[in-house]
BAKOL-788497 format. One record per residue (C-alpha): z negated, y negated, x; residue number from 1. Coordinates in steps of 0.1 Angstrom, whole numbers. Layout:
N
ATOM      zz      yy      xx    nr
ATOM       Z       Y       X   NUM
...
// end
This chain:
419
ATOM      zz      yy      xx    nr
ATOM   -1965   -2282     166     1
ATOM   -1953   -2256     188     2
ATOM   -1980   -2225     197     3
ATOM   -1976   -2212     232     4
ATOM   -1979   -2175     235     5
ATOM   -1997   -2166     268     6
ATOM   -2002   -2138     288     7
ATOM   -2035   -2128     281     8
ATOM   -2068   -2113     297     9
ATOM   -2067   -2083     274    10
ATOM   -2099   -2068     294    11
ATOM   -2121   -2081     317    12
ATOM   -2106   -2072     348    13
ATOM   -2070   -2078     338    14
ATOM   -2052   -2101     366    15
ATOM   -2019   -2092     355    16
ATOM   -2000   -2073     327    17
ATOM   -1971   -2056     319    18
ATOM   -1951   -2061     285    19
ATOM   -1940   -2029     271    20
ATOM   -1926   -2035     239    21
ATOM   -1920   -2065     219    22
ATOM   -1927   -2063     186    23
ATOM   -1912   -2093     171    24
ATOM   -1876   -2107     177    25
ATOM   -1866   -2139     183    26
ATOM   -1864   -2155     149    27
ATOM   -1892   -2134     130    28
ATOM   -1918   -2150     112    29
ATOM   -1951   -2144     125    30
ATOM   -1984   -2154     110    31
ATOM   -2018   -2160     133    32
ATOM   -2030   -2120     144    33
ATOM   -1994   -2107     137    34
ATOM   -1990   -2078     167    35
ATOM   -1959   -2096     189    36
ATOM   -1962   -2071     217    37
ATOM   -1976   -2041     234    38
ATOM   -1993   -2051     273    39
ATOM   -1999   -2023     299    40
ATOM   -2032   -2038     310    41
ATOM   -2049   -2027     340    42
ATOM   -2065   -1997     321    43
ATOM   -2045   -1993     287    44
ATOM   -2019   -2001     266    45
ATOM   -2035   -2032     245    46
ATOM   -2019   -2058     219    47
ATOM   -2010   -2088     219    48
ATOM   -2013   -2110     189    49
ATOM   -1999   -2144     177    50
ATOM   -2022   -2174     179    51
ATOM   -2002   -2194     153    52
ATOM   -1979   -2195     118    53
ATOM   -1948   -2199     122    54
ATOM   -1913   -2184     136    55
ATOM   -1911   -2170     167    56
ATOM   -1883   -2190     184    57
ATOM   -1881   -2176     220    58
ATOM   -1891   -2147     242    59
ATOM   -1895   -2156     281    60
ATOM   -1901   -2126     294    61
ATOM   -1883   -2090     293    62
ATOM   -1897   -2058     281    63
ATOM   -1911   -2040     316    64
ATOM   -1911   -2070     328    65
ATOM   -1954   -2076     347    66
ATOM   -1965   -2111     351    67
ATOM   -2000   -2129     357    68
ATOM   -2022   -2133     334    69
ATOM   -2017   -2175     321    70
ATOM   -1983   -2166     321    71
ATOM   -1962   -2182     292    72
ATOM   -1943   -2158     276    73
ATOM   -1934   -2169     243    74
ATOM   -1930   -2195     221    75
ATOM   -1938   -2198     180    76
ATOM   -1929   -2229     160    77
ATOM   -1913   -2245     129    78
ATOM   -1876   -2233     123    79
ATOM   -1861   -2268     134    80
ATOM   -1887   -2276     164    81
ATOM   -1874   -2292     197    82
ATOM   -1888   -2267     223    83
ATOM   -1868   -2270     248    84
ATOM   -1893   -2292     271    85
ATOM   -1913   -2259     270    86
ATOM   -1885   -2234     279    87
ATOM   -1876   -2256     308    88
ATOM   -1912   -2255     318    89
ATOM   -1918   -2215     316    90
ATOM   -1886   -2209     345    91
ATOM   -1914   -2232     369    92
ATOM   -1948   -2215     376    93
ATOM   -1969   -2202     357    94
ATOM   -1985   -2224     327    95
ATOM   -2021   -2224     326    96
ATOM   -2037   -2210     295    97
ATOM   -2062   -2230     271    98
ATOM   -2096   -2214     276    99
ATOM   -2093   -2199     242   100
ATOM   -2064   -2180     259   101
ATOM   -2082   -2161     287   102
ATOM   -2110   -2146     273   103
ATOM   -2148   -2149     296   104
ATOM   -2152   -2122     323   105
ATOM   -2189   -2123     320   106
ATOM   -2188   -2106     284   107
ATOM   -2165   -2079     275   108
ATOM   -2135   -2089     262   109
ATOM   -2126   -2075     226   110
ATOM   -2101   -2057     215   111
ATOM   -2072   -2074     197   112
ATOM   -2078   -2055     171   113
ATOM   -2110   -2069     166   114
ATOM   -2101   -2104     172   115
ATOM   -2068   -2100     142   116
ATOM   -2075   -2107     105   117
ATOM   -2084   -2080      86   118
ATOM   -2048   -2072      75   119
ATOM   -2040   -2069     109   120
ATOM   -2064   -2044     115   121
ATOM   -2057   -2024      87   122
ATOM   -2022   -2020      97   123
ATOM   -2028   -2011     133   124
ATOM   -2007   -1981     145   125
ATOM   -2023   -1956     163   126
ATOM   -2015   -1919     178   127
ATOM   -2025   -1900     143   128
ATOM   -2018   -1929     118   129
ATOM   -1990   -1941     102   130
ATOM   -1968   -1968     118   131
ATOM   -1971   -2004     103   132
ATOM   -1939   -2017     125   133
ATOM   -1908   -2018     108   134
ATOM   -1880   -1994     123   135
ATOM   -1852   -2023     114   136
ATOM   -1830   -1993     128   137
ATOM   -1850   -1988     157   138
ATOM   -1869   -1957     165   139
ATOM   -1906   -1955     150   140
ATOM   -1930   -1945     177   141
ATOM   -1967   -1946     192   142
ATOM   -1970   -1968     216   143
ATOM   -1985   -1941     242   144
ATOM   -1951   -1924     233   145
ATOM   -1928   -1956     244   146
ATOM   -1948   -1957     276   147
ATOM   -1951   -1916     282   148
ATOM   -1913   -1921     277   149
ATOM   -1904   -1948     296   150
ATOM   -1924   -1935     325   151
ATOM   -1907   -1901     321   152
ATOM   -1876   -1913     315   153
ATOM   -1871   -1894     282   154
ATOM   -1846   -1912     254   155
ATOM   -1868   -1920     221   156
ATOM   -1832   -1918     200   157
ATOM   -1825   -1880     214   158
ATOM   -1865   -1871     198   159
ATOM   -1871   -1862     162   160
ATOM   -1907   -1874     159   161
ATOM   -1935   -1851     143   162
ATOM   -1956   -1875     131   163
ATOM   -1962   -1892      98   164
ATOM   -1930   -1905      87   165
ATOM   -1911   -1891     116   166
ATOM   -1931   -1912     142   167
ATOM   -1925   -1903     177   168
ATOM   -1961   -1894     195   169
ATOM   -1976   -1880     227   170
ATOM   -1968   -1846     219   171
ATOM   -1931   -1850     210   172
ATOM   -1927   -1864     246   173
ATOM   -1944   -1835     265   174
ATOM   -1924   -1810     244   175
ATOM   -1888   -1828     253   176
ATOM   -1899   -1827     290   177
ATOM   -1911   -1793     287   178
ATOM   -1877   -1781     268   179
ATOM   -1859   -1800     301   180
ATOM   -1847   -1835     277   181
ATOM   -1813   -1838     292   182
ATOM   -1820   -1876     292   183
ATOM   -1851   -1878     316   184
ATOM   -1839   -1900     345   185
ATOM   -1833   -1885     379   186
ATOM   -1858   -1913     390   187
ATOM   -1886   -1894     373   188
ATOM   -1873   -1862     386   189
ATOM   -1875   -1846     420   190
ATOM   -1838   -1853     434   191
ATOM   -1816   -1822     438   192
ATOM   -1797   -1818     470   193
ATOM   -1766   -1842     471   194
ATOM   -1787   -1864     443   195
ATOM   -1807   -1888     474   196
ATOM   -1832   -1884     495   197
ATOM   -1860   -1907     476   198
ATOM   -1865   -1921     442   199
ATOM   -1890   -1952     440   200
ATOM   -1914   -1957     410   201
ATOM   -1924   -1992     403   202
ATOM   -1967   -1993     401   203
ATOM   -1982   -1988     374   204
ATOM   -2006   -2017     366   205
ATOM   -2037   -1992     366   206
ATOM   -2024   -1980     400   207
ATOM   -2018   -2013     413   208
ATOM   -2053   -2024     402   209
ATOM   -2069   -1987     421   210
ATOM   -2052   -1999     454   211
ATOM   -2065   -2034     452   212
ATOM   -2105   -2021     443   213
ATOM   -2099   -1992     472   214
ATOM   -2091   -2022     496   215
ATOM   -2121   -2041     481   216
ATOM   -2142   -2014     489   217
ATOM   -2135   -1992     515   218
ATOM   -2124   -2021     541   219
ATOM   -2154   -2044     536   220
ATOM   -2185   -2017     525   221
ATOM   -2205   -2002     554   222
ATOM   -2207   -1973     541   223
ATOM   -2231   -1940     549   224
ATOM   -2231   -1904     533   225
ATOM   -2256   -1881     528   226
ATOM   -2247   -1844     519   227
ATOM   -2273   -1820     502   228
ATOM   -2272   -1782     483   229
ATOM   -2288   -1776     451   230
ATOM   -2294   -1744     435   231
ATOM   -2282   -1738     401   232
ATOM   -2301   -1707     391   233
ATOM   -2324   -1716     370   234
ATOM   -2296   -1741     354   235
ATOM   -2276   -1715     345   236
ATOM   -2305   -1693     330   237
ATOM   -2307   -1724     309   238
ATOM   -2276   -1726     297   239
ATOM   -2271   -1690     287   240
ATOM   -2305   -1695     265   241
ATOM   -2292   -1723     246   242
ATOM   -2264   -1703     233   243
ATOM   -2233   -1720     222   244
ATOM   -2250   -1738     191   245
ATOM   -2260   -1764     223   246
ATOM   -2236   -1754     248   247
ATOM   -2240   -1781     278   248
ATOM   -2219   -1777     310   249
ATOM   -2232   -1780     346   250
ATOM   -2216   -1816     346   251
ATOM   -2235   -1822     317   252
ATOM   -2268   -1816     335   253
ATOM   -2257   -1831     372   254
ATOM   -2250   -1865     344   255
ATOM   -2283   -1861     326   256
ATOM   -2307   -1852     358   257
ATOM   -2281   -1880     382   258
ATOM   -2293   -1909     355   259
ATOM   -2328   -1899     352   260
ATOM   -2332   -1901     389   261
ATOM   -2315   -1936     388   262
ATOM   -2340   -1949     363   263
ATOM   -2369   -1936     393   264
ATOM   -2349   -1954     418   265
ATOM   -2337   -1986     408   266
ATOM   -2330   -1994     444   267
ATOM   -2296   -1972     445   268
ATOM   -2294   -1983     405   269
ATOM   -2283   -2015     423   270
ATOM   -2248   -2042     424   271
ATOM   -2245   -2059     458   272
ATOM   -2237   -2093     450   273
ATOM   -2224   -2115     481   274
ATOM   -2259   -2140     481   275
ATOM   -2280   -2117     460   276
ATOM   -2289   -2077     452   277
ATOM   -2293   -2071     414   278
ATOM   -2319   -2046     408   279
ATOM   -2304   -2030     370   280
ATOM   -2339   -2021     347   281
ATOM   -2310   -1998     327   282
ATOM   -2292   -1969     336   283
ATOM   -2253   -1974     329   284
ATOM   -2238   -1944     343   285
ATOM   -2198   -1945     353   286
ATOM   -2180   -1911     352   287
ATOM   -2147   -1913     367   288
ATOM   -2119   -1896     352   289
ATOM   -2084   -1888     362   290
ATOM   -2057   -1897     344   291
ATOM   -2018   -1893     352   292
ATOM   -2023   -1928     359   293
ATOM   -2050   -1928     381   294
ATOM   -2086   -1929     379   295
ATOM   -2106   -1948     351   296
ATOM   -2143   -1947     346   297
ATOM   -2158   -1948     318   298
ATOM   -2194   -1955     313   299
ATOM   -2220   -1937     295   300
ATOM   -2248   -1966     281   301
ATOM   -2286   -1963     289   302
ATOM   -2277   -1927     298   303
ATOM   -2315   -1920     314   304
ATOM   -2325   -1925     273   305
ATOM   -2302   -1900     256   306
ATOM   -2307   -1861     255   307
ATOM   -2287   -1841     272   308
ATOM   -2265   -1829     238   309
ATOM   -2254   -1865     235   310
ATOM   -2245   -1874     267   311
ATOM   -2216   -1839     265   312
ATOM   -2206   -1853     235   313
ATOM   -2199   -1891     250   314
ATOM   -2188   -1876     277   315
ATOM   -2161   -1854     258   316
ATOM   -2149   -1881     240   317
ATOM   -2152   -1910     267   318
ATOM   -2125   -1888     292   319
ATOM   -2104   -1873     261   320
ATOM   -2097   -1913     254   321
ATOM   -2098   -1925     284   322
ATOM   -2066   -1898     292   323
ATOM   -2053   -1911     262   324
ATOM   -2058   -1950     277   325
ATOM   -2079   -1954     243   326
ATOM   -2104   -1969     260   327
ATOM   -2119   -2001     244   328
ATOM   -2127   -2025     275   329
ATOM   -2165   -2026     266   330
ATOM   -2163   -1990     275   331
ATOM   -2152   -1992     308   332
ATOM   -2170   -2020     320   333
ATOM   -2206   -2024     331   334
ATOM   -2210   -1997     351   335
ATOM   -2245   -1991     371   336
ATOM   -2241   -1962     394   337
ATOM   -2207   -1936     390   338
ATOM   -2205   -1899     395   339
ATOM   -2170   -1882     405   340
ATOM   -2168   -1847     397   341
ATOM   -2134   -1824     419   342
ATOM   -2155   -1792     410   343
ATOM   -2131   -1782     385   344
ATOM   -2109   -1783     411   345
ATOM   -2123   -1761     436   346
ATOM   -2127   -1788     458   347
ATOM   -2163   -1776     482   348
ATOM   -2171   -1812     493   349
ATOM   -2159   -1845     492   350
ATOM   -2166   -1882     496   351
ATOM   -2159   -1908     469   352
ATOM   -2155   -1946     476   353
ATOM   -2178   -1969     462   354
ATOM   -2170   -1989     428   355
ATOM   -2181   -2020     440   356
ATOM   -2201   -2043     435   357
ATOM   -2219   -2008     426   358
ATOM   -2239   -1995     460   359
ATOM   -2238   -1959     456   360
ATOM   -2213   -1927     443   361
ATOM   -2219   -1895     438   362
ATOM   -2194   -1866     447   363
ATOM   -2194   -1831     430   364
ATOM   -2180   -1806     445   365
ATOM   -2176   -1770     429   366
ATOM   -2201   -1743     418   367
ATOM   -2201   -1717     444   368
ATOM   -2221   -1679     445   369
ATOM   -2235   -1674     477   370
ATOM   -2258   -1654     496   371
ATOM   -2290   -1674     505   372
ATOM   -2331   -1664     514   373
ATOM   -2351   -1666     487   374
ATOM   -2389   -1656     501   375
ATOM   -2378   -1639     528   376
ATOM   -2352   -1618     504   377
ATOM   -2313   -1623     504   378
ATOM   -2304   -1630     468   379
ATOM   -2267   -1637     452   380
ATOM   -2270   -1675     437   381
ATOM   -2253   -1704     423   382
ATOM   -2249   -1730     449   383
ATOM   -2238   -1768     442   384
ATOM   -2230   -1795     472   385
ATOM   -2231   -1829     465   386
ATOM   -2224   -1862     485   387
ATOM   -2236   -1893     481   388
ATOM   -2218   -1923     496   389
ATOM   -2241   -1956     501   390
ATOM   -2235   -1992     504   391
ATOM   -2264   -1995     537   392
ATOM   -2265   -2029     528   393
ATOM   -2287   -2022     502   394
ATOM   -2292   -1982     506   395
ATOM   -2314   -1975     535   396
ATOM   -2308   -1934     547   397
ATOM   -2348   -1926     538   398
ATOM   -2338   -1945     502   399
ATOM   -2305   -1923     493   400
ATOM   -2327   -1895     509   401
ATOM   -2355   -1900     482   402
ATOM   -2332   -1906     459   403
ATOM   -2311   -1870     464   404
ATOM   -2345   -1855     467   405
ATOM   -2355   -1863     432   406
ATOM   -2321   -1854     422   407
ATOM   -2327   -1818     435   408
ATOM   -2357   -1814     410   409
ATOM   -2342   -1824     382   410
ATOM   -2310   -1800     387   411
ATOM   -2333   -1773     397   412
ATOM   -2359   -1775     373   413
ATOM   -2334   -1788     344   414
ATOM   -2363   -1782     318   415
ATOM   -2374   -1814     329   416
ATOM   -2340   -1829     321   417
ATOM   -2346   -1813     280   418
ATOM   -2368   -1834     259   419
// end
């Protein structure tokens, strides 16, 4: 009997995906946890994998081509199978998926990777490994590469890869843009006079998913914000004594001293829920970072519990992935409370919208000397603004108040953050 290959949830907040690259041609056989394709989910570039023995007789969909998630868009079965029935179907609306298809939203979906047989696994390609995909004549490649270079219009066959076996990977990409690739499309590029006066870029599925939270949130939310300045003083005093052997950054503190208020407040450590406020007991701290995508946040776990040292080194890794679009789903999901730094990028002040159902953000601005009284004396400092915006349905102004109030002794008394 014939297996339908759907479209599927490949993370939990997948509505639609986008099918990069197939991986298997029309008249391949394919065992159960084969890789058929590569989907651009709403946060990464995911696999998808068979479901079923068997050949695969027909692809319904193009590559680059984004459809909902249910969607049919293949077809495996016996060599000699009548499938036409179903071919004739997939042109109508979308099938709906058995509910071994779409996997539950209320627990975080795994990775394909995980769900494949073990010879699957051990075969997954990766940006460092060695391919496992047969060129047949076609160029080997990552598949951050095939998407770096389809969205920068760079031709794979013009690239000698640098990776094992010649495999095409990130870096081969930013150095043929760099060296001015001959073959990146003029819709990529900023036209020349005489070459049009626009170019249009089809969304991304991450950006397409960004616009639909931003309407989510900032529309609907009654939001407030509350702006405070923290001295960073005795911070950096503390930083210079630990030395590089536990070098820590200001973020790393404003993360470590932002969760540990959170666990003192479980009021703002809060998910408005329609009918219902859910009061967390555990600290799950988002940390937003910006990708050429868009934004992603990934979440630090029970982040009030871990020293300071650990939470730099999630951290580190969490936005080096995440700007990879390594991310797992588990990691970006589950979020409690989210901090957005723009220090780094001399920004003074901002406000961040609210991840809903979250109720609160906090916005970091950049690290600033100025001249302020300390005991009736002018002194040269380190000077940090922060804004917090609040969901008032749930954050009162004295609650976000208290809230930045404990925040401030934490960052400026950040031995109490070191334990």
């Amino acid at each position: 009997m014939a297996t339908k290959v759907f479209m599927e949830a490949l993370s939990p907040t997948m509505e639609e995906g986008r099918l990069v690259k197939w991986n298997r041609n029309e008249g391949d056989a394919v065992k159960g946890g084969d890789i058929l394709a590569e989907v651009e989910t709403d946060k990464a570039v995911m696999e998808l994998v068979a479901r079923g023995d068997g050949i695969l007789r027909k692809r319904l969909i193009n590559e680059g081509d984004a459809v909902p998630v249910g969607t049919l868009v293949g077809i495996i079965g016996a060599k000699d199978e009548d499938i036409s029935a179903l071919v004739s179907g997939a042109t109508a609306a979308a099938a709906t998926p058995p509910a071994s298809a779409v996997p539950a939203v209320a627990a975080a979906a795994p990775t394909v990777a995980a769900s494949a047989p073990a010879s699957a696994r051990s075969t997954r390609p990766t940006e460092t490994g060695a391919s496992s995909i047969p060129s047949g004549g076609r160029t080997v490649s990552s598949p951050l590469a095939r998407k770096l270079a389809g969205e920068r219009g760079v031709d794979l066959a013009r690239i000698a890869g640098s990776g094992p076996s010649g495999r095409i990977i990130k870096r081969d990409i930013e150095a043929a843009e760099a060296a001015g690739n001959a073959n990146v499309s003029a819709a990529v590029r900023r036209p020349a006079s005489g070459e049009g006066d626009f170019s249009d870029i089809p969304l991304t599925q991450i950006r397409k998913t960004i616009a639909r939270r931003l309407a989510e949130s900032i529309g609907p939310i009654p939001t407030f914000y509350l702006t405070a300045e923290f001295d960073l003083q005795r911070a950096a005093e503390m930083r210079a004594e630990l030395g590089d052997e536990f070098k820590v950054s200001f973020n790393d503190i404003v993360l470590k001293a932002t969760a540990t208020a959170l666990a003192q407040h479980p009021e703002v450590n809060a998910h408005w829920l329609g009918d219902r406020v859910r009061y967390h007991r555990r600290v799950h701290l988002g940390m937003a970072v910006a990708t050429d995508d868009g934004l992603i946040v990934p979440v630090i776990f029970d982040a009030d519990q871990k020293r300071m040292s650990k939470i730099s080194a999630e951290a580190k890794d969490l936005a080096g992935r995440a700007r990879d679009r390594k991310l797992k789903p588990e990691e970006y999901t589950g979020s409690t409370f989210s901090v957005s730094n723009l220090g780094m990028f001399g920004i003074d002040q901002f406000t961040a919208i609210i991840n809903p159902p979250e109720v609160g953000i906090l916005a970091i601005g950049a690290i600033e000397e100025k001249a302020v009284v300390i005991e009736g004396a002018i002194e040269r400092r380190k000077r940090l603004r922060v804004t917090m915006s609040c969901d008032h349905r749930v954050v009162d102004g004295a609650v976000g108040a208290r809230f930045l109030q404990t925040l401030r002794r934490m960052i400026e008394n950040p031995l109490m953050l070191v334990y």
